[in-house]
N, C-alpha and C positions, 0 to 999 in steps of 0.2 A: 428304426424306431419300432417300438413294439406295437403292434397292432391292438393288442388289448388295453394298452395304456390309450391310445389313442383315441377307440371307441368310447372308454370312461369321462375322459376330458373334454370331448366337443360341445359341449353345453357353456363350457368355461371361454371355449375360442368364439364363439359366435358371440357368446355377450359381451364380450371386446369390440366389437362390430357396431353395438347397439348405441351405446353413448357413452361420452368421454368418461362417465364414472366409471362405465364399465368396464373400463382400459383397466382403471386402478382397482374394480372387483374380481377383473380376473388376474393381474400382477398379482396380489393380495392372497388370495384363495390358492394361487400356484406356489406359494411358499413355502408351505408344509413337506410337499410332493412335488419337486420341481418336476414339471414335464416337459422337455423342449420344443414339443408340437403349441402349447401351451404360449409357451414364451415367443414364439416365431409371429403368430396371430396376434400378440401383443406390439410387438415390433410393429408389424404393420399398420395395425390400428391406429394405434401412439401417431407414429410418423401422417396416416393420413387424417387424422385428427386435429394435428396443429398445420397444417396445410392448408385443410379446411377453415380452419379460423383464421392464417393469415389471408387467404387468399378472399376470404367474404370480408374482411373486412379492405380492405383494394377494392373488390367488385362493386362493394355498396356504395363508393363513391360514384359512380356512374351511373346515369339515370334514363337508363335502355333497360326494357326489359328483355329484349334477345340476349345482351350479353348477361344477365340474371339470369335467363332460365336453362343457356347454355352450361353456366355454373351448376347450379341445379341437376343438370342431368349427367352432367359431368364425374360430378361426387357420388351420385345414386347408383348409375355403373359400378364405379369402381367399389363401393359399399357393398353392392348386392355382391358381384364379383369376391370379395373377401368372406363373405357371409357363403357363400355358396361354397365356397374351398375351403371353411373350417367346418361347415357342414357333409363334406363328403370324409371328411379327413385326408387332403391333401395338403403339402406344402407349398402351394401356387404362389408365388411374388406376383404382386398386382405390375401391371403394366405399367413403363413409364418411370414408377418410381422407386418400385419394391427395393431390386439391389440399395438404392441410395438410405430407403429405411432400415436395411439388416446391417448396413456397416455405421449409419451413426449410433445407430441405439444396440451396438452389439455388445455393450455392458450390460446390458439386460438380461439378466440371468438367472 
């Protein structure tokens, strides 16, 4: 991947990070000029975004705050973690889940 394509577009991968719209402002915005560094951080986002909502909504059944705040830091990790690897410009798969995100959402293109 081109290094200068890549410094261009990290403003695009981090706000995939930010919130689920952002999934779809940066899917959106990568359309013109597809970048794959672009679309990788999308991937991930995507995938840890509906996770995150299946998974709060299971959690919020239960009326422990430990198992709440474990979610909580759970998510925040692996957030910051994507945010920080579309911020250096690397292709980092987050832990745990990443490969399972690049191969369902690998129409994503």
């Amino acid at each position: 991947m081109k290094e200068n394509s890549v410094k261009e577009r990290k403003t695009f991968a981090i706000v995939a990070y930010i919130t689920i719209i952002g999934v779809l402002i940066a899917f959106y915005m990568n359309q013109e000029k597809k970048n794959e560094f672009i679309f990788f951080h999308v991937r991930q986002s995507l995938g840890l975004w509906l996770i995150y909502f299946i998974l709060g909504y299971i959690i919020g059944g239960f009326d422990n705050w430990m198992i709440t705040y474990s979610f909580w830091i759970f998510f925040l990790v692996l957030f910051t973690y994507g945010i920080i690897g579309a911020a250096s410009g690397r292709l980092h798969k987050l832990p745990l889940l990443g490969d399972l995100f690049q191969k369902i959402f690998k129409s994503i293109k």
